[in-house]
VMD Tcl script that builds the backbone (N, CA, C; Angstrom):
set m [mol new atoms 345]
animate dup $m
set s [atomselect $m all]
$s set {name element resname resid chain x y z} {
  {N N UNK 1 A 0.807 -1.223 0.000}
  {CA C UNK 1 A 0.000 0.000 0.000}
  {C C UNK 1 A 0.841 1.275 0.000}
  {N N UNK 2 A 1.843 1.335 0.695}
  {CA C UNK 2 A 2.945 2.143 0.498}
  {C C UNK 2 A 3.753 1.956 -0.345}
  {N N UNK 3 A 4.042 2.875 -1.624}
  {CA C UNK 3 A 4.894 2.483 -2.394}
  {C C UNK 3 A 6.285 2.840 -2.340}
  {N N UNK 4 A 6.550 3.186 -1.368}
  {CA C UNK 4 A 7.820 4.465 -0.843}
  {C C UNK 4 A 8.621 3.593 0.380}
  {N N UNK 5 A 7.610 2.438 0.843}
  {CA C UNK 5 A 8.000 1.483 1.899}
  {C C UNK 5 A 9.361 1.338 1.558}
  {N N UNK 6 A 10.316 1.176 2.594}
  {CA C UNK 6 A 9.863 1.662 4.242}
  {C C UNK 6 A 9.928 2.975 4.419}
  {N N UNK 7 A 10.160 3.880 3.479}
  {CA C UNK 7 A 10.167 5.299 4.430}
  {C C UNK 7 A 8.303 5.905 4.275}
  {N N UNK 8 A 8.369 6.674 5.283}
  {CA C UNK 8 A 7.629 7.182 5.539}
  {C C UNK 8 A 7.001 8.800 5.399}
  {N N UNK 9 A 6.181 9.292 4.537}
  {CA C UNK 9 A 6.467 10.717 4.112}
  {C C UNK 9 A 4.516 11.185 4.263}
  {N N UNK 10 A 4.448 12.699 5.057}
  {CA C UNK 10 A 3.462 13.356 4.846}
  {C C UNK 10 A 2.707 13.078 3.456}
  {N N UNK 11 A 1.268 13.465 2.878}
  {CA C UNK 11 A 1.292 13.353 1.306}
  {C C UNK 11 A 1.634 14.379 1.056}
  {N N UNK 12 A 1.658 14.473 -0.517}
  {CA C UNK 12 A 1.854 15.017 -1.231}
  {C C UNK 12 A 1.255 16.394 -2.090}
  {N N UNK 13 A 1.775 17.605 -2.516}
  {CA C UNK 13 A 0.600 18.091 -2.991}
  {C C UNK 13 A 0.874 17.592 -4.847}
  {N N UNK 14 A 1.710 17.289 -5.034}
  {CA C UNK 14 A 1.944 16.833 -6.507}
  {C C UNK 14 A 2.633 15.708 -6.792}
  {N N UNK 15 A 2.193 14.432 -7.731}
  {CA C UNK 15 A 2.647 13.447 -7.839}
  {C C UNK 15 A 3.085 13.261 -9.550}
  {N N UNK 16 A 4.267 12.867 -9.801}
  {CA C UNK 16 A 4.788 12.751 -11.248}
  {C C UNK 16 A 4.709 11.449 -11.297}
  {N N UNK 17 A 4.138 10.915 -12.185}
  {CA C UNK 17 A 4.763 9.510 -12.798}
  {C C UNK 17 A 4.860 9.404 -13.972}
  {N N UNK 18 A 5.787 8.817 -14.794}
  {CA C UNK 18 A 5.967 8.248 -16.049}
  {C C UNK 18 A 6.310 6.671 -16.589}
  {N N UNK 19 A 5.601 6.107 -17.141}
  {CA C UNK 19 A 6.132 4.802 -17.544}
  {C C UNK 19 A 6.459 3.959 -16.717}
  {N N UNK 20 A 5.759 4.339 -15.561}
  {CA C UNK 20 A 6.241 3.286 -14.328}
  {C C UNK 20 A 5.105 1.973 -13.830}
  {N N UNK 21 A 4.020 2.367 -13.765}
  {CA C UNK 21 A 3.140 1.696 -13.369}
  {C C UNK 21 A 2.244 0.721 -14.520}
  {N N UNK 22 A 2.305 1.751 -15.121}
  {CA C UNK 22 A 1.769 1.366 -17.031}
  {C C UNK 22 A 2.286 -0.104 -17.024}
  {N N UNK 23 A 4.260 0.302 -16.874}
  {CA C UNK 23 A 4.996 -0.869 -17.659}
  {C C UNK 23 A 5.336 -1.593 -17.412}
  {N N UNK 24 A 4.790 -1.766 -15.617}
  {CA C UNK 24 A 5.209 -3.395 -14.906}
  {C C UNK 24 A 3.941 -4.112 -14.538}
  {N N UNK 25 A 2.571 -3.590 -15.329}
  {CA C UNK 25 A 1.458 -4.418 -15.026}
  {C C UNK 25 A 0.777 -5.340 -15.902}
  {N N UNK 26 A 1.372 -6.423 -15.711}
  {CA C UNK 26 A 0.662 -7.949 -16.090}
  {C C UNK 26 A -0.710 -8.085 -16.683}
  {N N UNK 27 A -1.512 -7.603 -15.270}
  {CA C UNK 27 A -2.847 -7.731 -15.726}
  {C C UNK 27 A -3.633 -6.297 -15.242}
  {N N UNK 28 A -5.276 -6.123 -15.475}
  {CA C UNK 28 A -5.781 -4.810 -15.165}
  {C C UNK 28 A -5.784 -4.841 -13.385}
  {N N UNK 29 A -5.415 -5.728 -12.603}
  {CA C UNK 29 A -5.778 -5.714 -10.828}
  {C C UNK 29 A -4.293 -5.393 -10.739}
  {N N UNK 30 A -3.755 -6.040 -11.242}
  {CA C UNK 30 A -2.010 -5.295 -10.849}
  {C C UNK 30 A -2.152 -3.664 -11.155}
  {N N UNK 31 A -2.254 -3.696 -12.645}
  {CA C UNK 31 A -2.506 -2.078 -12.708}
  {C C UNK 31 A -3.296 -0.728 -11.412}
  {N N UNK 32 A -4.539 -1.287 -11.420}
  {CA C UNK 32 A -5.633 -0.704 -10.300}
  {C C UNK 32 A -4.370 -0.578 -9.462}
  {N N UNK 33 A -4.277 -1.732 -8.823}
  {CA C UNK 33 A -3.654 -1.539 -7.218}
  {C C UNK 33 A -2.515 -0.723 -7.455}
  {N N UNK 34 A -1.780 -0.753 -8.347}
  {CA C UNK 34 A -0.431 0.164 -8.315}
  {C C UNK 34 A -0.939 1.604 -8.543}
  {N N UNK 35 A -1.655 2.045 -9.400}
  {CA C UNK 35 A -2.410 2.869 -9.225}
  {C C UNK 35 A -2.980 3.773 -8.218}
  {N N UNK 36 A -4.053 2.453 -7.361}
  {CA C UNK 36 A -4.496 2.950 -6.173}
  {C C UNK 36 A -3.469 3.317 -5.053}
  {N N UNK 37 A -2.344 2.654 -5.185}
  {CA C UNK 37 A -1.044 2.725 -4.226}
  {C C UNK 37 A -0.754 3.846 -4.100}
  {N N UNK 38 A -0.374 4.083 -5.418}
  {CA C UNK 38 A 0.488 5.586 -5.871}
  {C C UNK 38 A -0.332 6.402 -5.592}
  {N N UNK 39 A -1.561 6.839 -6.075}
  {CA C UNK 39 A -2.442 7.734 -5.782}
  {C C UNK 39 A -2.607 8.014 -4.628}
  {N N UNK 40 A -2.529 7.082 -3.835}
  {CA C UNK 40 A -2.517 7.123 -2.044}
  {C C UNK 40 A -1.459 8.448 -1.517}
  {N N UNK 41 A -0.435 8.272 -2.021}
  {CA C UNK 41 A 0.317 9.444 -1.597}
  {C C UNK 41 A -0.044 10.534 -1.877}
  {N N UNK 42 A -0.935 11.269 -2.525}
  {CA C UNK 42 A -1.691 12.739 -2.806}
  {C C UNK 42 A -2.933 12.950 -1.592}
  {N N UNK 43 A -1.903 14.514 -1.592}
  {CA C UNK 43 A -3.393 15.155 -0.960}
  {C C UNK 43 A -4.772 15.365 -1.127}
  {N N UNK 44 A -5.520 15.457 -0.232}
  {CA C UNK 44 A -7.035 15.472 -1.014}
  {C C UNK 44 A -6.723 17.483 -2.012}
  {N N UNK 45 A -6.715 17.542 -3.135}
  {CA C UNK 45 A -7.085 18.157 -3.819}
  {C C UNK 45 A -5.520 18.348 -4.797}
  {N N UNK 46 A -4.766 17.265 -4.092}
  {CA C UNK 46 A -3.087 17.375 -4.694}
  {C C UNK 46 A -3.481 17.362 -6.297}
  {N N UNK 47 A -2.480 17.326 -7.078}
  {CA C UNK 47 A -2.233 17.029 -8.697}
  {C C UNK 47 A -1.556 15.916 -9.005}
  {N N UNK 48 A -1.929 15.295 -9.917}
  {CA C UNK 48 A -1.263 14.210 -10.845}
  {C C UNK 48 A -0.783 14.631 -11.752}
  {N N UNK 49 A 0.543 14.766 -12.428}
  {CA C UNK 49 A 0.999 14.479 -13.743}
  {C C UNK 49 A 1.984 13.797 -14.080}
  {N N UNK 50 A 1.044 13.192 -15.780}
  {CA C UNK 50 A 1.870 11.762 -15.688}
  {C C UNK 50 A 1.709 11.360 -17.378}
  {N N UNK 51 A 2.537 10.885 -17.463}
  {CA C UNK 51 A 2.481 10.149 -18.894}
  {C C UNK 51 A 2.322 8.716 -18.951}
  {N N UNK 52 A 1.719 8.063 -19.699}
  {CA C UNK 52 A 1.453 6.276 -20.180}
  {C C UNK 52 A 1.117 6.077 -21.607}
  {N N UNK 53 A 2.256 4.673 -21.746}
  {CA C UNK 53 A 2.389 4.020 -23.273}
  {C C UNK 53 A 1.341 3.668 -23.600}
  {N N UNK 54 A 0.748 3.861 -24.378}
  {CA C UNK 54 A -0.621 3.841 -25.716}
  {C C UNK 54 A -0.678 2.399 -25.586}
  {N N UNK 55 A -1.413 1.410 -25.524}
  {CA C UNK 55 A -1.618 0.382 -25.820}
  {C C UNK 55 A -0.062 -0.521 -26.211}
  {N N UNK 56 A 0.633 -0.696 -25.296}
  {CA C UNK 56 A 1.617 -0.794 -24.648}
  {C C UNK 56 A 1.330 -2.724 -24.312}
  {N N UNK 57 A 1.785 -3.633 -24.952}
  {CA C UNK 57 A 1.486 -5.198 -24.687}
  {C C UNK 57 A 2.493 -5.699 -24.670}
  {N N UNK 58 A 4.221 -5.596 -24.206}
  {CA C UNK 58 A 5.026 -6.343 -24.037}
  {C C UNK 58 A 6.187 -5.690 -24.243}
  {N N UNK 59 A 7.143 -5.910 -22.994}
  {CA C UNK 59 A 8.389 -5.345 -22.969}
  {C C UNK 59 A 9.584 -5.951 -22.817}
  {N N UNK 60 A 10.284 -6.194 -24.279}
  {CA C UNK 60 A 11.465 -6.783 -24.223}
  {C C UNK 60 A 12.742 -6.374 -23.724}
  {N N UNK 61 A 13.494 -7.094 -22.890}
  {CA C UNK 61 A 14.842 -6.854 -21.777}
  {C C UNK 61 A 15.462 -7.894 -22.027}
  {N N UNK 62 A 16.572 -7.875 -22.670}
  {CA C UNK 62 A 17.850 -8.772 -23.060}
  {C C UNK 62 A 17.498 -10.441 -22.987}
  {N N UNK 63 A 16.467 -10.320 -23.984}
  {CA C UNK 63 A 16.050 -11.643 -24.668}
  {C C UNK 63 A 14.434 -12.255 -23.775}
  {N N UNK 64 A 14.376 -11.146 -22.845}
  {CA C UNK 64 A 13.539 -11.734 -21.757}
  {C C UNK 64 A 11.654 -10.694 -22.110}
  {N N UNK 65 A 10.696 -11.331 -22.580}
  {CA C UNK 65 A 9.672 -10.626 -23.337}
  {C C UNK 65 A 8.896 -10.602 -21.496}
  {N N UNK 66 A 8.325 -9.304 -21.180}
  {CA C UNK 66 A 7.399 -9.312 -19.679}
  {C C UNK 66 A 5.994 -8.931 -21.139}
  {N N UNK 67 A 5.075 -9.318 -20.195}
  {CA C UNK 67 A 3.965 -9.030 -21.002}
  {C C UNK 67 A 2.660 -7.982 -20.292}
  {N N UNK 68 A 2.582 -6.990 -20.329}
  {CA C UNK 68 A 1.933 -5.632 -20.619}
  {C C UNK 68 A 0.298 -5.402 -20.571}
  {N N UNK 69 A -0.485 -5.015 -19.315}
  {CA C UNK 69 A -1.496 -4.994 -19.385}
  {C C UNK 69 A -1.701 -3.522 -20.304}
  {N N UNK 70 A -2.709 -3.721 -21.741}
  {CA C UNK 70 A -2.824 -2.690 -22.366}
  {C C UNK 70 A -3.520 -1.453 -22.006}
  {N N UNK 71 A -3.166 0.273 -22.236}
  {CA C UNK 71 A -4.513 0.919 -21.698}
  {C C UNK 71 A -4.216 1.916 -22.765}
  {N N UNK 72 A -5.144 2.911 -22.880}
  {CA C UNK 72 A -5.226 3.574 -23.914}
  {C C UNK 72 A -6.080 5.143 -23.140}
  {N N UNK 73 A -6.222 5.912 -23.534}
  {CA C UNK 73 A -6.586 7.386 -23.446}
  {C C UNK 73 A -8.631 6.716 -22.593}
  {N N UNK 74 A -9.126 6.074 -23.658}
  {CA C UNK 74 A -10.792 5.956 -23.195}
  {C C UNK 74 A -10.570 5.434 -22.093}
  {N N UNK 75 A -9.548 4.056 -21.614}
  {CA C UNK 75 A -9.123 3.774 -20.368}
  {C C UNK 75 A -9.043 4.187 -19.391}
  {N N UNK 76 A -8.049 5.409 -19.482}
  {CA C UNK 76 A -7.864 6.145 -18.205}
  {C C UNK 76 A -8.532 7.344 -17.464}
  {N N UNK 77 A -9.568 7.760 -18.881}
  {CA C UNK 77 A -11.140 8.784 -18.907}
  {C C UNK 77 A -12.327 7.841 -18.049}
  {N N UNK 78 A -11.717 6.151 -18.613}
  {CA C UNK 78 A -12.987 5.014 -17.429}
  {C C UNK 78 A -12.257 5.269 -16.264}
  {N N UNK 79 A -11.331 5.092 -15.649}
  {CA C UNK 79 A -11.019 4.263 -14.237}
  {C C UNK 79 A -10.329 5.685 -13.242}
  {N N UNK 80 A -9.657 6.782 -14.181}
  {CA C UNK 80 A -9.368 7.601 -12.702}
  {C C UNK 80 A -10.440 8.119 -12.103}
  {N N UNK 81 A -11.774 8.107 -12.329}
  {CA C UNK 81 A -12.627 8.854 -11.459}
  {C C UNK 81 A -13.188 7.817 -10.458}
  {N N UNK 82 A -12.919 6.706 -11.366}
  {CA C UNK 82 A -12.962 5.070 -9.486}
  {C C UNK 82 A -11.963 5.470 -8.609}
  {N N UNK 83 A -10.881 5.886 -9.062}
  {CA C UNK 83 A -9.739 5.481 -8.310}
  {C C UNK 83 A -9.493 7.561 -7.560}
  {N N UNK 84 A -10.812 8.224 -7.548}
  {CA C UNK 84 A -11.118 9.607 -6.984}
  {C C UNK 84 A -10.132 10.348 -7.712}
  {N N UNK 85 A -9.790 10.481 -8.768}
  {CA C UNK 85 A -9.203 11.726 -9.881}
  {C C UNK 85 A -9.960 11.971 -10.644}
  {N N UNK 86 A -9.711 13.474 -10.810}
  {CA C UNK 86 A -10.791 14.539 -11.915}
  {C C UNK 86 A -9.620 14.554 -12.597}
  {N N UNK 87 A -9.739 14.505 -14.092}
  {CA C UNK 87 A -8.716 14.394 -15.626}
  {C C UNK 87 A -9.094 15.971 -15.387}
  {N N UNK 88 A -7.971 16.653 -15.434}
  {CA C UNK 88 A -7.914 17.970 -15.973}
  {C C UNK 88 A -7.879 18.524 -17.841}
  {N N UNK 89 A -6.775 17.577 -18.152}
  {CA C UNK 89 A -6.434 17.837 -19.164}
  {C C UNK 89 A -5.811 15.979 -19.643}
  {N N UNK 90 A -5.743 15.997 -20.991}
  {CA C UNK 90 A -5.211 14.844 -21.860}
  {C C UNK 90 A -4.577 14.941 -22.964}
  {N N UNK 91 A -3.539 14.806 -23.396}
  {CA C UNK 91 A -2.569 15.361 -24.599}
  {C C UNK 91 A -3.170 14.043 -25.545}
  {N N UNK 92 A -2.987 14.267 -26.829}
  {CA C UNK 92 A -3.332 13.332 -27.749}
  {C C UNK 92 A -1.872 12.346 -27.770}
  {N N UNK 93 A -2.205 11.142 -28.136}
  {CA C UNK 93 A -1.150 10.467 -28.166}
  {C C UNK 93 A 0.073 11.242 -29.416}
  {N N UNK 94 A 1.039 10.810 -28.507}
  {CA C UNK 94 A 2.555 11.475 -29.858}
  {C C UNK 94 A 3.156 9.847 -29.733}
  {N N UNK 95 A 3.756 9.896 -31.200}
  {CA C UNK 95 A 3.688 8.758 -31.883}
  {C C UNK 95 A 5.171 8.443 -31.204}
  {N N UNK 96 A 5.614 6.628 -31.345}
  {CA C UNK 96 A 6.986 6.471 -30.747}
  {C C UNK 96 A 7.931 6.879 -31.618}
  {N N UNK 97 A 9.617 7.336 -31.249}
  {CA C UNK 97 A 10.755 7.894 -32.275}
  {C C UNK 97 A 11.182 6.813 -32.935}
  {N N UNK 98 A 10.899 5.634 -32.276}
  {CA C UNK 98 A 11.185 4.630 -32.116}
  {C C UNK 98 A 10.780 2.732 -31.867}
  {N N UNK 99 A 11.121 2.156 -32.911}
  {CA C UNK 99 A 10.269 0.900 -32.738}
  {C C UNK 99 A 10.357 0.206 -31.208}
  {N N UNK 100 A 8.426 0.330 -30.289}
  {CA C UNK 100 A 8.823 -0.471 -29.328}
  {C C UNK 100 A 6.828 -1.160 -29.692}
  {N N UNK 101 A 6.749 -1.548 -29.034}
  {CA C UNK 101 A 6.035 -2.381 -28.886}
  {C C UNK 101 A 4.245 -1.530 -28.257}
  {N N UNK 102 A 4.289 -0.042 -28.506}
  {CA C UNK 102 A 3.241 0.313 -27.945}
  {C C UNK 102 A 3.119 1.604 -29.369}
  {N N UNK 103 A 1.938 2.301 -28.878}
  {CA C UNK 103 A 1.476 3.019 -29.942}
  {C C UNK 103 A 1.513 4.725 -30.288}
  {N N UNK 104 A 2.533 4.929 -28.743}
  {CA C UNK 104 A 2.451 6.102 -28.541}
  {C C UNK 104 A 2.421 6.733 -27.069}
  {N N UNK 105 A 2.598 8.144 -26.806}
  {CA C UNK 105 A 3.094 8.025 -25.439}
  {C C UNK 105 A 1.640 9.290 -25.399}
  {N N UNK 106 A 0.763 9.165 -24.273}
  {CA C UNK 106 A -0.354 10.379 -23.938}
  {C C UNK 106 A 0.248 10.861 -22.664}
  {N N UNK 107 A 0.203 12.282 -22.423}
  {CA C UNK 107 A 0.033 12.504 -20.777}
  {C C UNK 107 A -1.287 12.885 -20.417}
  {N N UNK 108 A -1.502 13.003 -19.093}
  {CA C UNK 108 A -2.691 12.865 -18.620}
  {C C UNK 108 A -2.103 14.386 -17.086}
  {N N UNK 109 A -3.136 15.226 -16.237}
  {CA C UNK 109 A -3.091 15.917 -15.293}
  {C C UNK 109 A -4.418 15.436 -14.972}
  {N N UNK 110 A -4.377 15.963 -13.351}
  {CA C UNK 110 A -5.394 15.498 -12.661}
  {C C UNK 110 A -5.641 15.741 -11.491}
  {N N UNK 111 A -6.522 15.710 -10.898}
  {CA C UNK 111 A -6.766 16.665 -9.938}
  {C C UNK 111 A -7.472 15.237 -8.937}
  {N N UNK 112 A -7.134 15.102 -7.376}
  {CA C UNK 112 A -7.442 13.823 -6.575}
  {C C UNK 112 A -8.544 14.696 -5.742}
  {N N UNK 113 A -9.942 14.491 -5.660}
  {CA C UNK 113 A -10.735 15.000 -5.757}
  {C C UNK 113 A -11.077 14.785 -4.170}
  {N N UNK 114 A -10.975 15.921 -3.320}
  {CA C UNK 114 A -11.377 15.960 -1.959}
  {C C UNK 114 A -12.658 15.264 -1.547}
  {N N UNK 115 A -12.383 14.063 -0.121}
  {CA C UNK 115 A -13.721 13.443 0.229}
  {C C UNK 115 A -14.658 14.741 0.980}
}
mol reanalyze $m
mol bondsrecalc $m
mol representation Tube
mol addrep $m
């Protein structure tokens, strides 16, 4: 539940992530929970900003393929308002420089919506 374990920190009023949570989740409950984890560290009315790989299904590491729960822009418009974020804003996907295995990189801001 702490993703910062073992240290221990006040929240946050702003949380960055990039390519982190996106690209080590297996399936959509791995995703959620890392998600819900991370999000845990924001204040009630803190900010999110963050970028995630476009439909993103498998990441190759020196011969070794991990395999990639996919999400896409309509994805993350469904599930941050479960997980108590208001989408401020959404960049259109920008395409990769480079051949990898996903479709493009979107960022996303967001606002963790006071109980």
């Amino acid at each position: 539940p702490n993703p910062l374990e073992p240290e221990e920190f006040p929240s946050f009023d702003v949380l960055t992530m990039g390519g982190v949570v996106d690209c080590i989740s297996k399936t959509e409950d791995e995703l959620l929970t890392g998600l819900r984890n991370s999000f845990s560290l924001l204040k009630p009315d803190g900010y999110f900003v963050g970028f995630f790989a476009k439909n993103f299904t498998k990441w190759i590491h020196q011969n070794t393929v991990y395999t990639i729960f996919p999400i896409n822009e309509k994805y993350i418009e469904k599930i941050f308002p479960t997980l108590g974020l208001q989408i401020i804003s959404m960049t259109p996907s920008i395409p990769p420089d480079y051949h990898q295995e996903y479709e493009g990189i979107f960022a996303v801001s967001a606002i963790k919506k006071a109980k």
